[in-house]
N, C-alpha and C positions, 0 to 999 in steps of 0.2 A: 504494500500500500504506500501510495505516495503522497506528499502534503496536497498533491492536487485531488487527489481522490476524496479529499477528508472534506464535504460539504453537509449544511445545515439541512435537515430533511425538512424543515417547513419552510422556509424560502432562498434555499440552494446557493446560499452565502456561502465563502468561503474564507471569511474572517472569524473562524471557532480560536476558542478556548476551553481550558479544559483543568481540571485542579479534581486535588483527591479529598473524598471525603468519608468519613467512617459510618460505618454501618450502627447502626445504636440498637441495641439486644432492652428494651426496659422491662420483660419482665423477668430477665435475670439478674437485673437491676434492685429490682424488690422483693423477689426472692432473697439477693443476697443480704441486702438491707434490714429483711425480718427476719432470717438467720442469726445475723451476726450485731441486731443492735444498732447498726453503724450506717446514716445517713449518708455518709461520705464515701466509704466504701461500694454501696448501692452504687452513686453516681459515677461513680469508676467502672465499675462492671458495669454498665450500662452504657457509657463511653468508648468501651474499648470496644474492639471486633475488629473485622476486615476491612480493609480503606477499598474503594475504587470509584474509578475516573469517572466524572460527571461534565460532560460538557457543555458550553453554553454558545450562540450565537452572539456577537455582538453586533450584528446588524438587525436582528429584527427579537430578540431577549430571548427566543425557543432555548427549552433545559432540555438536555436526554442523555443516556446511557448508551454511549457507544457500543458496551458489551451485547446490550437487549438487540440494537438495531442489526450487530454482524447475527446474532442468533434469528433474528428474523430474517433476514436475506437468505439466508444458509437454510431453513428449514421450509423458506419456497421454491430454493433450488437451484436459485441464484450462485452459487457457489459448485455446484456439480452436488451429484446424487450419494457421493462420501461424506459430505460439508452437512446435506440435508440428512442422512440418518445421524448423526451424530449430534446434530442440533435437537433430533427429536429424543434421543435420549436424554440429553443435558437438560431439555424441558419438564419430561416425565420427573428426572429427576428433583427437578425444582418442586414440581407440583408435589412430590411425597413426601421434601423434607418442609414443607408448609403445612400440610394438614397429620390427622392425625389424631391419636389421644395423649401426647406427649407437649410439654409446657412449649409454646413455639413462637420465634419473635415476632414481634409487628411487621422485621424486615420479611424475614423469611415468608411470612402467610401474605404483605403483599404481593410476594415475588411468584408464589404460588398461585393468586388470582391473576399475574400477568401470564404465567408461561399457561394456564389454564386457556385464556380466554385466546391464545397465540394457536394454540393446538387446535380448538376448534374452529377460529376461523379461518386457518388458513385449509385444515381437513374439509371444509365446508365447500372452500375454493376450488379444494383440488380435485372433490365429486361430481 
């Protein structure tokens, strides 16, 4: 991929930016918090997790995930039919570690309504 390749999906700018930002886990935030007594502590575990790229438009203010968008090109096929099964497992995956009976982040269970709602419409498309 090249710096030319890298444009804005809602108005195909190519003056992006892009900065890291952490994933925030709160209910293992208050979990840890009523465990352990310790307000402060909470807000730490709750802080911490996996950083990733969120990039932003500075021509017309559009936010998005570069990760989500190659996951979606890749799982319409855009990418060759290696790219696309691969993406459709990455997604299953997402969708399982969202739901569940198991305490699950806010990140995760939205991530899980996204690769959810990705699977069916693009399965929709492709019947």
């Amino acid at each position: 991929m090249t710096p030319g390749d890298v444009h804005c999906p809602s108005c195909k700018g190519t003056a992006i930016q892009g900065q890291l930002v952490p994933m925030r886990d709160a209910p293992a935030g208050a979990v840890m918090a009523l465990l352990t007594n310790d307000a402060a502590a909470g807000v730490l575990v709750a802080q911490s997790g996996n950083l990733f790229v969120q990039a932003f438009c500075l021509t017309c203010g559009a936010i998005w995930l570069p990760a989500q968008e190659i996951l979606v090109n890749a799982f319409r096929g855009e990418r060759g039919e290696t790219a696309r099964q691969w993406a459709r497992v990455r997604l299953e995956e997402m969708v399982k570690r969202g739901r569940g009976f198991k305490l699950v982040s806010e990140e995760d269970r939205r991530m899980a309504e996204w690769a959810s709602s990705v699977l069916s419409s693009v399965d929709t498309l492709i019947r």
